[in-house]
N, CA, C, O and CB atoms as a CASP TS submission, in Angstrom:
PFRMAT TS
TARGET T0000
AUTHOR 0000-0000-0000
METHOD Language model
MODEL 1
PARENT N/A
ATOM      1  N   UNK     1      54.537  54.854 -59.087  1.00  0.00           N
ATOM      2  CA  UNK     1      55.561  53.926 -58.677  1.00  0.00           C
ATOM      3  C   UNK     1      55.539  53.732 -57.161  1.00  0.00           C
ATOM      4  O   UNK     1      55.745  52.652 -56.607  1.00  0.00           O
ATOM      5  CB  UNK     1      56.929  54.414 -59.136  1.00  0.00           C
ATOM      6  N   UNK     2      55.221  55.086 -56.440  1.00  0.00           N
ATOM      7  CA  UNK     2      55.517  54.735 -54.908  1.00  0.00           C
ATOM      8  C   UNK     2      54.405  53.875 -54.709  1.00  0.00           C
ATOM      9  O   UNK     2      54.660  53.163 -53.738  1.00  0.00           O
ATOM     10  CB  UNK     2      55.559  56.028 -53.770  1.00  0.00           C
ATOM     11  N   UNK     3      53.056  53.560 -55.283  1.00  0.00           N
ATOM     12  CA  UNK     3      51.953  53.209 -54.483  1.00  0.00           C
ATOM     13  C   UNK     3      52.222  51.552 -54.846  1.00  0.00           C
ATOM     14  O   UNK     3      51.792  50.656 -54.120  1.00  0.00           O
ATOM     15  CB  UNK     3      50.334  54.013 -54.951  1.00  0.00           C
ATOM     16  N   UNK     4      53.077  51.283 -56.209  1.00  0.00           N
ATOM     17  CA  UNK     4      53.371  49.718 -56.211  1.00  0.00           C
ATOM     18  C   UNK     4      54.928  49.352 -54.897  1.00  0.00           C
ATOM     19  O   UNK     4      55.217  48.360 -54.229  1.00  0.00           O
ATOM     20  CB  UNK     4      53.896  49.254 -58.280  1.00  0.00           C
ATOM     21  N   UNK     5      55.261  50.068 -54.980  1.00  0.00           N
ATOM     22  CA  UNK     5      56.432  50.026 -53.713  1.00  0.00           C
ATOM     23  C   UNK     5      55.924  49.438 -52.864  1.00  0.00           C
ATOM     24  O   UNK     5      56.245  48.265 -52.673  1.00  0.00           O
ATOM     25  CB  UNK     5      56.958  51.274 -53.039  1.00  0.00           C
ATOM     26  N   UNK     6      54.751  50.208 -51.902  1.00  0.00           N
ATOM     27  CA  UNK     6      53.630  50.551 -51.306  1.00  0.00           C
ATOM     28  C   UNK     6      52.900  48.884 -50.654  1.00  0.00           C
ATOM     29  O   UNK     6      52.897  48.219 -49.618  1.00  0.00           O
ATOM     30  CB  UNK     6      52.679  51.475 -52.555  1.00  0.00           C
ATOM     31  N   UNK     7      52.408  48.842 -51.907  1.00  0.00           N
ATOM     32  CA  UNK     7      51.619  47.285 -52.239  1.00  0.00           C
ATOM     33  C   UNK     7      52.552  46.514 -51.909  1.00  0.00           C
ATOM     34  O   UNK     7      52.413  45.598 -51.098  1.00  0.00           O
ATOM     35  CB  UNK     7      51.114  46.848 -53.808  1.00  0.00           C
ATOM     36  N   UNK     8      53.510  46.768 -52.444  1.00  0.00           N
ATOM     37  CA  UNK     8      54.593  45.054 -52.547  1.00  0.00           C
ATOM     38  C   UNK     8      55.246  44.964 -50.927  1.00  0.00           C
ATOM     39  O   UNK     8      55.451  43.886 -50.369  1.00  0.00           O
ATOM     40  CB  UNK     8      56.478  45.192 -54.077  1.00  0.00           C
ATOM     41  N   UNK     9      55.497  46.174 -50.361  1.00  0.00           N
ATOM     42  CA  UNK     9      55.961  46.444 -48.830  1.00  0.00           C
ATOM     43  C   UNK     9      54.644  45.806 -47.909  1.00  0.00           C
ATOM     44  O   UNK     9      54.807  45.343 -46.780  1.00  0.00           O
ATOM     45  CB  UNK     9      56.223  48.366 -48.492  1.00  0.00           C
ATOM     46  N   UNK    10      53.283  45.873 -48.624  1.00  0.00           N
ATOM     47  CA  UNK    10      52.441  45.780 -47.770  1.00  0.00           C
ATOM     48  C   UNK    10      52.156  43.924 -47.892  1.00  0.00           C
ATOM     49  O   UNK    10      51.664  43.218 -47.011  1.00  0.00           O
ATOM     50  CB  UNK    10      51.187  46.932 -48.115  1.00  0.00           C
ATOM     51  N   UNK    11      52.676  43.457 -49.350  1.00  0.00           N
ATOM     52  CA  UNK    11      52.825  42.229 -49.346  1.00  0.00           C
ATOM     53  C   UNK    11      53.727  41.418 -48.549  1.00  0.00           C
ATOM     54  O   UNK    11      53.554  40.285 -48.099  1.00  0.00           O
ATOM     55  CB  UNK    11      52.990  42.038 -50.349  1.00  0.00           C
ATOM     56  N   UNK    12      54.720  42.199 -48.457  1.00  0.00           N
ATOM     57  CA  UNK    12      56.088  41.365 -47.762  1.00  0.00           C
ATOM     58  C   UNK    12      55.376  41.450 -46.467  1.00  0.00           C
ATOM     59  O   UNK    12      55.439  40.465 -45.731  1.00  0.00           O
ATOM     60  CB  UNK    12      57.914  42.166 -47.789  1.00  0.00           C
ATOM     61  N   UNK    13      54.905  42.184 -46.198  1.00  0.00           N
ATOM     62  CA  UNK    13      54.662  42.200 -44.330  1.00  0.00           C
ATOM     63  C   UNK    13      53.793  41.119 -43.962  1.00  0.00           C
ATOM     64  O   UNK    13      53.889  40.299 -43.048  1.00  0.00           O
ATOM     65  CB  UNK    13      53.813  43.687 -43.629  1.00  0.00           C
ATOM     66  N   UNK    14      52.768  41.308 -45.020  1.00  0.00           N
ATOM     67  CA  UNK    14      51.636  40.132 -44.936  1.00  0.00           C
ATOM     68  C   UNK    14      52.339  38.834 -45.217  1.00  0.00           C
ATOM     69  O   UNK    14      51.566  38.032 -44.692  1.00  0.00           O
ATOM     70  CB  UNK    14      50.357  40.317 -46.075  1.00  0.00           C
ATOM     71  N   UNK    15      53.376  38.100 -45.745  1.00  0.00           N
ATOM     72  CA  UNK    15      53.871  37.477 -45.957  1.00  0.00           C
ATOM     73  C   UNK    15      54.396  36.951 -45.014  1.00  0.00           C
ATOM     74  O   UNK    15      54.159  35.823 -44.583  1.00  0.00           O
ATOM     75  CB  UNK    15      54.275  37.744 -46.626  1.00  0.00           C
ATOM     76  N   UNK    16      55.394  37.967 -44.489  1.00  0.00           N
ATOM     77  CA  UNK    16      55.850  37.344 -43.214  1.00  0.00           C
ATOM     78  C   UNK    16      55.350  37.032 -42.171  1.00  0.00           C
ATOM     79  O   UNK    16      55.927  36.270 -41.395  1.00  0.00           O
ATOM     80  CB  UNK    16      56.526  37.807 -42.790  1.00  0.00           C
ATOM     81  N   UNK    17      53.899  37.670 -41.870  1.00  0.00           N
ATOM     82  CA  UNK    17      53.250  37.668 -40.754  1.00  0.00           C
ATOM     83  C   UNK    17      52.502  36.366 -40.825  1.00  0.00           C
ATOM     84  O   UNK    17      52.026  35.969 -39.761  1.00  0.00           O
ATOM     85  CB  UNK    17      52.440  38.884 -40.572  1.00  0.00           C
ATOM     86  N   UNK    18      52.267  35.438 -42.192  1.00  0.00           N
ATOM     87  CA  UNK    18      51.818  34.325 -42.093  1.00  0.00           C
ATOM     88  C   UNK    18      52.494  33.543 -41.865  1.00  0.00           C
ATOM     89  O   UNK    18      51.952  32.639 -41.228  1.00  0.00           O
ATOM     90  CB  UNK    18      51.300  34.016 -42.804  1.00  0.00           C
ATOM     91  N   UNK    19      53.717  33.366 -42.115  1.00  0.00           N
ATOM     92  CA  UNK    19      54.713  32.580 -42.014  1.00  0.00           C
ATOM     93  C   UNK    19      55.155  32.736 -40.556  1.00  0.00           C
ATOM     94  O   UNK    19      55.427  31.601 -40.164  1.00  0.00           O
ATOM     95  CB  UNK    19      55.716  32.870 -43.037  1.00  0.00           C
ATOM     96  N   UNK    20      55.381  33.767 -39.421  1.00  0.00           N
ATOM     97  CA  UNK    20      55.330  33.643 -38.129  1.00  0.00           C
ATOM     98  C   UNK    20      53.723  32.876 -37.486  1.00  0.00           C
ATOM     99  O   UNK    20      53.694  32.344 -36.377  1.00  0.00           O
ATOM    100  CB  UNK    20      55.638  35.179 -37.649  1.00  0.00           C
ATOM    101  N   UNK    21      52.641  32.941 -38.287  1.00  0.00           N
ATOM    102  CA  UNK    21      51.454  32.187 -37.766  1.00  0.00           C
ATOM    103  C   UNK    21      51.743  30.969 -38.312  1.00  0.00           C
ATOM    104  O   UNK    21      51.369  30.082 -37.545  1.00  0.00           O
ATOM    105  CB  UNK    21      50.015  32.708 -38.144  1.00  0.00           C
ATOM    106  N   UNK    22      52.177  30.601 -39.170  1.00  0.00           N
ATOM    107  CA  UNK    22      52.197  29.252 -39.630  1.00  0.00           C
ATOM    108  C   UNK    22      53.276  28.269 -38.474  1.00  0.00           C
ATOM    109  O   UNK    22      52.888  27.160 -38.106  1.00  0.00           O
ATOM    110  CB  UNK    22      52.798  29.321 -41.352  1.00  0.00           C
ATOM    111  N   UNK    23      54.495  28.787 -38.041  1.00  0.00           N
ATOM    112  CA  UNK    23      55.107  28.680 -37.298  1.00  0.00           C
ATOM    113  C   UNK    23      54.526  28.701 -35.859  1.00  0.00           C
ATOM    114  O   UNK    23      54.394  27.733 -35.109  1.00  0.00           O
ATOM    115  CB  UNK    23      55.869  29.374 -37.624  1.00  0.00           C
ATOM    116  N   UNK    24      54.260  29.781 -35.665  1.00  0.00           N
ATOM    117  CA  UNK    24      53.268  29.239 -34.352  1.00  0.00           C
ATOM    118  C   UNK    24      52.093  28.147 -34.116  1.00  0.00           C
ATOM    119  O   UNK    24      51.801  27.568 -33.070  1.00  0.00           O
ATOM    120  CB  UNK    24      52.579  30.285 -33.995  1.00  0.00           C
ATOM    121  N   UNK    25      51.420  28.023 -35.590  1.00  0.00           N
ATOM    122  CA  UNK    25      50.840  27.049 -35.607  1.00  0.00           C
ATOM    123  C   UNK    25      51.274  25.612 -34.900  1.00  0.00           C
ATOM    124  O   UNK    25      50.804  25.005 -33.938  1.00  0.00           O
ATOM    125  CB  UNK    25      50.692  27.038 -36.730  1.00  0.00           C
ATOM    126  N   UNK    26      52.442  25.319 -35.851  1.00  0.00           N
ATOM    127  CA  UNK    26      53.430  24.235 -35.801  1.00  0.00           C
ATOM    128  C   UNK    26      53.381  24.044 -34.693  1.00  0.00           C
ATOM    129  O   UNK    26      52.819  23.072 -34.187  1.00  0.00           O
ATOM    130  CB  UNK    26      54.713  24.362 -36.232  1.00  0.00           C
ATOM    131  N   UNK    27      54.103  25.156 -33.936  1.00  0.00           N
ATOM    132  CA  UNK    27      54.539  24.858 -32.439  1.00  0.00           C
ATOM    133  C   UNK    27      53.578  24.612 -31.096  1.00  0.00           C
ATOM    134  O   UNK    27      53.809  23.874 -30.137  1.00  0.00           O
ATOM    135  CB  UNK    27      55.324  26.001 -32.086  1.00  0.00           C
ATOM    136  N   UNK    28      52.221  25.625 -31.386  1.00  0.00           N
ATOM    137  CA  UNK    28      51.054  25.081 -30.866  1.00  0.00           C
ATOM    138  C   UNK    28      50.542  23.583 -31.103  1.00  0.00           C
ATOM    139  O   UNK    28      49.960  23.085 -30.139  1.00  0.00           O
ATOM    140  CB  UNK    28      50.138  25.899 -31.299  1.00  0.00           C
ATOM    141  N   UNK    29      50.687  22.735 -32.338  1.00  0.00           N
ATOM    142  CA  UNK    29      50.296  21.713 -32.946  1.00  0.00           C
ATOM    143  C   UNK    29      50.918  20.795 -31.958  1.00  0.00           C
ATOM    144  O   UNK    29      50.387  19.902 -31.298  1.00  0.00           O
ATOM    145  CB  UNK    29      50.650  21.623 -34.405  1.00  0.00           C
ATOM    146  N   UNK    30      52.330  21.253 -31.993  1.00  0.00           N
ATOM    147  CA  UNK    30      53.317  20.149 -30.750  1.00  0.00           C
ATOM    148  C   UNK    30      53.555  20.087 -29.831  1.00  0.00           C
ATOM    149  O   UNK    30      53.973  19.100 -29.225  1.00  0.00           O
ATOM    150  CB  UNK    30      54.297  19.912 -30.659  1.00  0.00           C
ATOM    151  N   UNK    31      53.340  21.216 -29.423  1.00  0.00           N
ATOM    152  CA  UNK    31      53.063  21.432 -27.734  1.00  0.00           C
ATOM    153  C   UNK    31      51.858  20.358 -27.031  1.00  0.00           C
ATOM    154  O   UNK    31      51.870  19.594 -26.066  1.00  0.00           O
ATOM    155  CB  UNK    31      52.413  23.207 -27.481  1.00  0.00           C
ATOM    156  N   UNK    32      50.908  20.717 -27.987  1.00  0.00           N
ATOM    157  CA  UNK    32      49.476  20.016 -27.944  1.00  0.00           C
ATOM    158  C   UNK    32      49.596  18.674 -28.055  1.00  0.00           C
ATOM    159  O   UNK    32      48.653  18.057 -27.559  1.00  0.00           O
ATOM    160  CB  UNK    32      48.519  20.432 -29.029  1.00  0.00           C
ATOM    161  N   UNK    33      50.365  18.091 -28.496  1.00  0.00           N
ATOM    162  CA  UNK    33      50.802  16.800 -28.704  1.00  0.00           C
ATOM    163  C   UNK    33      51.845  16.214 -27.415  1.00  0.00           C
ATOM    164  O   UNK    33      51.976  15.141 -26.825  1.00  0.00           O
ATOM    165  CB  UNK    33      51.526  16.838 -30.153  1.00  0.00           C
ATOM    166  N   UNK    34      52.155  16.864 -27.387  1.00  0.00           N
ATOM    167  CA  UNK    34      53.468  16.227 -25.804  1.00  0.00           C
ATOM    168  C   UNK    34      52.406  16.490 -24.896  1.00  0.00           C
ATOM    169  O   UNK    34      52.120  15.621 -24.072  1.00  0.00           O
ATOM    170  CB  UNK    34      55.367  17.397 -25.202  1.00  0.00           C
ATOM    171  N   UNK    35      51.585  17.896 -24.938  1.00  0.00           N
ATOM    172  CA  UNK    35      50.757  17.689 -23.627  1.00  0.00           C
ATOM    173  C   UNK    35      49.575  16.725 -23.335  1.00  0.00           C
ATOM    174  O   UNK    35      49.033  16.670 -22.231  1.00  0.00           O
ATOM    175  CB  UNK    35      50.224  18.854 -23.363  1.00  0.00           C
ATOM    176  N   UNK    36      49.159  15.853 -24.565  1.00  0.00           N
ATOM    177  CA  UNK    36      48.184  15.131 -24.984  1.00  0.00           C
ATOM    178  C   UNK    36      48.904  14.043 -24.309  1.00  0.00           C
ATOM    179  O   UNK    36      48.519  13.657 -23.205  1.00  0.00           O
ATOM    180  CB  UNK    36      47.791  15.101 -26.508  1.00  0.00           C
ATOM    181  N   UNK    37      50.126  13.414 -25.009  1.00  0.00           N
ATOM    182  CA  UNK    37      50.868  12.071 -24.181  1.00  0.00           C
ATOM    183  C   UNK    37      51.488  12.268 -22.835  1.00  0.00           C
ATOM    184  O   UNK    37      51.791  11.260 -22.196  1.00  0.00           O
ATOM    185  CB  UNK    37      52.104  11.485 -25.010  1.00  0.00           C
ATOM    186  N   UNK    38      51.625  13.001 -22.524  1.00  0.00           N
ATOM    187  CA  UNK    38      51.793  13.877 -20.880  1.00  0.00           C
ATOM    188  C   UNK    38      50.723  13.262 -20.168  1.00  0.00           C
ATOM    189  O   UNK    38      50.896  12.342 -19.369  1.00  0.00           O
ATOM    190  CB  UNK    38      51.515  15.802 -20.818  1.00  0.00           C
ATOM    191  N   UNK    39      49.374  13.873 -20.513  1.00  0.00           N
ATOM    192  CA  UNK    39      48.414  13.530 -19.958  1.00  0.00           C
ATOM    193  C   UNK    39      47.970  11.904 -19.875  1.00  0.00           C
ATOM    194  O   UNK    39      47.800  11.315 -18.808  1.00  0.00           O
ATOM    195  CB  UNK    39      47.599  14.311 -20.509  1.00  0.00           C
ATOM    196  N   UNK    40      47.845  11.406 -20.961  1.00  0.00           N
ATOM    197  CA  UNK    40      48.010   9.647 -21.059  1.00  0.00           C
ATOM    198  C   UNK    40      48.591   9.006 -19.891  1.00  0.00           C
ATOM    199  O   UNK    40      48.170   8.175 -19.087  1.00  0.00           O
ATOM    200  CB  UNK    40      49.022   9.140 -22.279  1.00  0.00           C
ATOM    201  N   UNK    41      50.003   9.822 -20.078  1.00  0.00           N
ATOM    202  CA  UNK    41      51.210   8.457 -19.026  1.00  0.00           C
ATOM    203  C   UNK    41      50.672   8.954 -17.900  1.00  0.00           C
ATOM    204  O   UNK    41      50.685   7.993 -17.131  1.00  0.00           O
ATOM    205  CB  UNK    41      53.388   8.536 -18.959  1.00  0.00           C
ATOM    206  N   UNK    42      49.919  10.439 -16.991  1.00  0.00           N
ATOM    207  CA  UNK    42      49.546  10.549 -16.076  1.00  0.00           C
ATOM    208  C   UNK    42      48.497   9.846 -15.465  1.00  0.00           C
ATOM    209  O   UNK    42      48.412   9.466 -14.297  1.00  0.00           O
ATOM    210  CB  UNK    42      49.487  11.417 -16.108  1.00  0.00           C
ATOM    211  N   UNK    43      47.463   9.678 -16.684  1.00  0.00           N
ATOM    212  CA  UNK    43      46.556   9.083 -16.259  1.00  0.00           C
ATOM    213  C   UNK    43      46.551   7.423 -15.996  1.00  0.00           C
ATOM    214  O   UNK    43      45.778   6.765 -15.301  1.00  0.00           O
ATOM    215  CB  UNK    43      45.724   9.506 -17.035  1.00  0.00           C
ATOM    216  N   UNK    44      47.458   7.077 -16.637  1.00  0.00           N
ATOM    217  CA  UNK    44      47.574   5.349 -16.531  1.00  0.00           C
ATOM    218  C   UNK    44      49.110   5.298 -15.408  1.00  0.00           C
ATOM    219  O   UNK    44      49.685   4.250 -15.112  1.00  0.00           O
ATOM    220  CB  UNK    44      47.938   4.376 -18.621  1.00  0.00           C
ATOM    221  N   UNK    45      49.396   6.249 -15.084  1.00  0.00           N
ATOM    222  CA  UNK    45      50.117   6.443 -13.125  1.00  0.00           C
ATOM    223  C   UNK    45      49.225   6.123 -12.664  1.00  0.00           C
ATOM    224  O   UNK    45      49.054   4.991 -12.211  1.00  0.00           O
ATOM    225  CB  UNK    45      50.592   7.938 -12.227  1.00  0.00           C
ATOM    226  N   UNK    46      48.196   7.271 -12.648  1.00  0.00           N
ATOM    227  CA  UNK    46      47.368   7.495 -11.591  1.00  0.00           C
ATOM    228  C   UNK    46      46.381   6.536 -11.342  1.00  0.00           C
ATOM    229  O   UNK    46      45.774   6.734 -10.290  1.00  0.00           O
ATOM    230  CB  UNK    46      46.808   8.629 -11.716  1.00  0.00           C
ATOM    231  N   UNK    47      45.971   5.380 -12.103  1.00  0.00           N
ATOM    232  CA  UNK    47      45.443   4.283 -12.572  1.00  0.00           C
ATOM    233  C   UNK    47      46.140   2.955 -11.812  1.00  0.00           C
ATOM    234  O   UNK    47      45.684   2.005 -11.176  1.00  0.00           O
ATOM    235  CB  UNK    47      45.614   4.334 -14.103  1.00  0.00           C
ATOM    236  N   UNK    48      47.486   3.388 -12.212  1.00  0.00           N
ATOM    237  CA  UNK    48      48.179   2.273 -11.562  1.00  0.00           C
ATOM    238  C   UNK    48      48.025   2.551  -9.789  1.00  0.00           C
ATOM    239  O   UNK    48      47.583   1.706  -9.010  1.00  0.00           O
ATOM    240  CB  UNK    48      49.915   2.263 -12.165  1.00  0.00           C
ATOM    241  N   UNK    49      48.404   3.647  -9.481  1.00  0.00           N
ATOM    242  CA  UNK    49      48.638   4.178  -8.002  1.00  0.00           C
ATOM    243  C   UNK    49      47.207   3.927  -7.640  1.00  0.00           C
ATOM    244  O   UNK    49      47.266   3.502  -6.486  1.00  0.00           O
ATOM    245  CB  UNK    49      49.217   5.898  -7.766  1.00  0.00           C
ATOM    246  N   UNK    50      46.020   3.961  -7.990  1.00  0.00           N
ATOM    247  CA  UNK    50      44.773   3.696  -7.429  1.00  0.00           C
ATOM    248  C   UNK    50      44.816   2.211  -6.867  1.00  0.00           C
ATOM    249  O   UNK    50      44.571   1.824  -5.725  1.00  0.00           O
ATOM    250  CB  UNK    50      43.642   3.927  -8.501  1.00  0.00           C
ATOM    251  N   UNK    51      45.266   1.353  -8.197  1.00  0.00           N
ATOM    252  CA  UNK    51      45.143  -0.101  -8.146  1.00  0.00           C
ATOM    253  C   UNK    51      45.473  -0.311  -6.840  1.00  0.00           C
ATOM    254  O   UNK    51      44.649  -0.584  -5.967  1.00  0.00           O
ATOM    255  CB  UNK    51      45.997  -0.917  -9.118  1.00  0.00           C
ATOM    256  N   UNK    52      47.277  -0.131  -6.583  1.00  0.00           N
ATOM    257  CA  UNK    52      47.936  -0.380  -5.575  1.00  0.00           C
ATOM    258  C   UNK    52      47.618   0.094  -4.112  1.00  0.00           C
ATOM    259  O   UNK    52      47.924  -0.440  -3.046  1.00  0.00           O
ATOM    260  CB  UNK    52      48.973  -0.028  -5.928  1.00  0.00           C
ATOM    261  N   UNK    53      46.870   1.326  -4.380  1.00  0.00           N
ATOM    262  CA  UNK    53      45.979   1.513  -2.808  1.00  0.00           C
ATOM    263  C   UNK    53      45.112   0.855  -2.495  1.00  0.00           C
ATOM    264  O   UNK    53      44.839   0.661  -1.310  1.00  0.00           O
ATOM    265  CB  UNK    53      45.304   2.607  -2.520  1.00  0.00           C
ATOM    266  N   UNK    54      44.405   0.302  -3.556  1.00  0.00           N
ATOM    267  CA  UNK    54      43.275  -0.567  -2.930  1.00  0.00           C
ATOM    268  C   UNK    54      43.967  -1.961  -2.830  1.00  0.00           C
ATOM    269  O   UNK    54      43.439  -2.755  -2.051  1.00  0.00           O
ATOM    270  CB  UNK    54      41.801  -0.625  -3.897  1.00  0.00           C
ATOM    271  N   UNK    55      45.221  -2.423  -3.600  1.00  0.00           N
ATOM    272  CA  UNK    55      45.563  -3.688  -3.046  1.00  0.00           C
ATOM    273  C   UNK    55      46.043  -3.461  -1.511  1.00  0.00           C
ATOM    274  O   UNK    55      45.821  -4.432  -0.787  1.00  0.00           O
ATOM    275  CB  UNK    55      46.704  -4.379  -3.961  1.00  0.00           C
ATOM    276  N   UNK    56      46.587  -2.480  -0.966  1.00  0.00           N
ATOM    277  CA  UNK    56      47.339  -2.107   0.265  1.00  0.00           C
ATOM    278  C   UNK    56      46.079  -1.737   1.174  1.00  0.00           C
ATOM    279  O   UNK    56      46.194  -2.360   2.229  1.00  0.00           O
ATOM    280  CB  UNK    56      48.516  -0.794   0.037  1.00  0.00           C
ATOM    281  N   UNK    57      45.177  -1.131   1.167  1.00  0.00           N
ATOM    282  CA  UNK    57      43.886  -1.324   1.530  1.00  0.00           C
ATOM    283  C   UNK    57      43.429  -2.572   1.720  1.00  0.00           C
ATOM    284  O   UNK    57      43.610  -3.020   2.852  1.00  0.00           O
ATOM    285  CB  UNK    57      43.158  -0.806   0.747  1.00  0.00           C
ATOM    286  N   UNK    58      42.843  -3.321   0.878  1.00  0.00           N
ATOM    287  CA  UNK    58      42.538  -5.009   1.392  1.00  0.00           C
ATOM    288  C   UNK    58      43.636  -5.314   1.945  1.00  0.00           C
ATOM    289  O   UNK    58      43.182  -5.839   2.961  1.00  0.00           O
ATOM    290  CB  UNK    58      42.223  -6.230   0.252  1.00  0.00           C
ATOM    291  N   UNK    59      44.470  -5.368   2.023  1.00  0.00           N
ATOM    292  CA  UNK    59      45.598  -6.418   2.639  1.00  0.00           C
ATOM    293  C   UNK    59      45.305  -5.780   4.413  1.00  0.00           C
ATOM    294  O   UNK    59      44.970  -6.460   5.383  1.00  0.00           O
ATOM    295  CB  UNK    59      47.712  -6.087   1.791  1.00  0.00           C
ATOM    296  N   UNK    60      45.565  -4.309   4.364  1.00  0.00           N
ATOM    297  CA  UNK    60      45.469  -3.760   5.929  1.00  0.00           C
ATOM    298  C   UNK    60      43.985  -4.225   6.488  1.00  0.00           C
ATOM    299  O   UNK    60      43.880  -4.768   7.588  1.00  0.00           O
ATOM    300  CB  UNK    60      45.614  -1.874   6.015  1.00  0.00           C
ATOM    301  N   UNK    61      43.071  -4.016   5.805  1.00  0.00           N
ATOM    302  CA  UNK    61      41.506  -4.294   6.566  1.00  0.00           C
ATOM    303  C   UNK    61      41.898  -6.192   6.659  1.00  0.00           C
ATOM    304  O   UNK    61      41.815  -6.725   7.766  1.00  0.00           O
ATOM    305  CB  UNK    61      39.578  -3.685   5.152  1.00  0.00           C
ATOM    306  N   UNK    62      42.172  -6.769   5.823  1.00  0.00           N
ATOM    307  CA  UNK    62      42.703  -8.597   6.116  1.00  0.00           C
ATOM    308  C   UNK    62      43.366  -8.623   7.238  1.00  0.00           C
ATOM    309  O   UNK    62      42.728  -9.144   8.153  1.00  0.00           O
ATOM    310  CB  UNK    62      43.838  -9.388   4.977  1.00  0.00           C
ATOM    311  N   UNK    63      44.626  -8.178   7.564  1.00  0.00           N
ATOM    312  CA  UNK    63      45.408  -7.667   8.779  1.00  0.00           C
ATOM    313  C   UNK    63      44.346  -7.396   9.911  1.00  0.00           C
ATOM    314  O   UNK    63      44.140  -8.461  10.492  1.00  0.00           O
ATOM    315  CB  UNK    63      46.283  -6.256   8.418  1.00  0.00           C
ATOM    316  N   UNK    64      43.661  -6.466  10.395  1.00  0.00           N
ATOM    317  CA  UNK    64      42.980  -6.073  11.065  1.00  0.00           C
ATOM    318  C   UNK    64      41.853  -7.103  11.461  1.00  0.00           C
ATOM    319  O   UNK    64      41.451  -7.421  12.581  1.00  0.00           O
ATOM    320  CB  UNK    64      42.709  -5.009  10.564  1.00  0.00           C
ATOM    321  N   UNK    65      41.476  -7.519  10.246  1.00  0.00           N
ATOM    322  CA  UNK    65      40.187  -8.502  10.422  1.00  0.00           C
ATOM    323  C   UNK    65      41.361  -9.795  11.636  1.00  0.00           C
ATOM    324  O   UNK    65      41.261 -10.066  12.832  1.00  0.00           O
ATOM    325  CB  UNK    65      39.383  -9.394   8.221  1.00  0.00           C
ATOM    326  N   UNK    66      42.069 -10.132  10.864  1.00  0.00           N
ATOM    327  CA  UNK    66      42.803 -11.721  11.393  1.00  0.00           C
ATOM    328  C   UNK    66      43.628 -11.038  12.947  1.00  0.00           C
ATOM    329  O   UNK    66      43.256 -11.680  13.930  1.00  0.00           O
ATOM    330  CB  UNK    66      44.423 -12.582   9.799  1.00  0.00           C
ATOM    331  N   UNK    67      44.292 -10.286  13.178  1.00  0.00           N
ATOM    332  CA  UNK    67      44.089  -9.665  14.424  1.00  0.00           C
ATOM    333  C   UNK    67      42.417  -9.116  15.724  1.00  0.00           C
ATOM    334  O   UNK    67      42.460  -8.958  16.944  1.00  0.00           O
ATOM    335  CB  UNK    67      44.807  -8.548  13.889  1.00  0.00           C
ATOM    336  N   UNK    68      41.265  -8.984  14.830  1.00  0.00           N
ATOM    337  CA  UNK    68      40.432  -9.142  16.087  1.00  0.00           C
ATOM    338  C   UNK    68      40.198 -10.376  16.010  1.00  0.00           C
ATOM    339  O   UNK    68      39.948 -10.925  17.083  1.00  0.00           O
ATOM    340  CB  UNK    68      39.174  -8.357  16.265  1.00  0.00           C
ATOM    341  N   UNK    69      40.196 -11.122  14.916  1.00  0.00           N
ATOM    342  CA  UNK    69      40.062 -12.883  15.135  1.00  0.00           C
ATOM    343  C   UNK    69      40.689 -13.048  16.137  1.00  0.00           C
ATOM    344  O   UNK    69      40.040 -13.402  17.122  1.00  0.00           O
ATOM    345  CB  UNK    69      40.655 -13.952  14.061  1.00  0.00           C
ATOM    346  N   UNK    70      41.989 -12.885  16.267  1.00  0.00           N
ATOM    347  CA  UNK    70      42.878 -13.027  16.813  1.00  0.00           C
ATOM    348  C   UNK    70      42.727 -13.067  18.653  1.00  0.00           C
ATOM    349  O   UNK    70      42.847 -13.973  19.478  1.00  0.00           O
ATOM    350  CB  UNK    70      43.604 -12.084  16.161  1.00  0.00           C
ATOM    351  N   UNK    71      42.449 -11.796  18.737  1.00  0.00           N
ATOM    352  CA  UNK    71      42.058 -11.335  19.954  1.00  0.00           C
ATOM    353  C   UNK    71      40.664 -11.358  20.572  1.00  0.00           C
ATOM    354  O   UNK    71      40.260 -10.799  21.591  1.00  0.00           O
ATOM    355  CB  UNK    71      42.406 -10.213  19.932  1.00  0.00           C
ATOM    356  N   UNK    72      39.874 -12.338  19.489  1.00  0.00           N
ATOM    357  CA  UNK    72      38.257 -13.034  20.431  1.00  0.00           C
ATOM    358  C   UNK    72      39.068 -14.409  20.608  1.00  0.00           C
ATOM    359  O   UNK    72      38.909 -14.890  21.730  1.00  0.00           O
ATOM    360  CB  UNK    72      36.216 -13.298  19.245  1.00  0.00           C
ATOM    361  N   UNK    73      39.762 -15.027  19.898  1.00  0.00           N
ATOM    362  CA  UNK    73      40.597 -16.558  20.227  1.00  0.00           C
ATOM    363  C   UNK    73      40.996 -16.414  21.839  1.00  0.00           C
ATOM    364  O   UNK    73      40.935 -17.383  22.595  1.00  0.00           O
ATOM    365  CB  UNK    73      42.321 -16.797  19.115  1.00  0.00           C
ATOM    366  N   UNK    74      41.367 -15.233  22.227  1.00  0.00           N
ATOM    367  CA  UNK    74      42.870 -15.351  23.394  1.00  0.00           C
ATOM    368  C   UNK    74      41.503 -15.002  24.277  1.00  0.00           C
ATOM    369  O   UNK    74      41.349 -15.559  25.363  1.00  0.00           O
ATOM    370  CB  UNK    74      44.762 -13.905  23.369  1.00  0.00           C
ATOM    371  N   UNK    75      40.483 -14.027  23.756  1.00  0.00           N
ATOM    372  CA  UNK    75      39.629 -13.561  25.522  1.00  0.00           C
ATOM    373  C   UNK    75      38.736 -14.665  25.552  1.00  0.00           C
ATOM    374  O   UNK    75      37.966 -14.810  26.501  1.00  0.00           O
ATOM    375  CB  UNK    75      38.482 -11.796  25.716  1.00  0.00           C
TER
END
């Protein structure tokens, strides 16, 4: 009798111990998922913020250009 006790104690443990992995699973599964669309919206920031330096870039070198224009006109 003790060694089916035994077994069935050794079942419950195993039991539960899948069911805390299954659960961690889960939660690894979704973590992995927010950090997946995390990464997305960062990368299409960082996409956008590129764009806008190089529009702010041409505009300053345009600036610069039409200022030495500027200043071979006057010498």
């Amino acid at each position: 009798m003790a060694e089916k006790e035994q077994t069935q104690t050794e079942l419950a443990e195993i039991s539960a111990r899948i069911d805390e992995l299954v659960e961690l699973c889960r939660r690894l599964s979704e973590e992995n998922r927010s950090l997946r669309q995390s990464q997305e919206q960062l990368s299409s920031e960082r996409a956008g913020l590129i764009a806008r330096n190089e529009q702010a870039r041409s505009r300053v070198e345009a600036m610069i250009g039409r200022l030495k224009s500027l200043e071979q006109n006057q010498a």
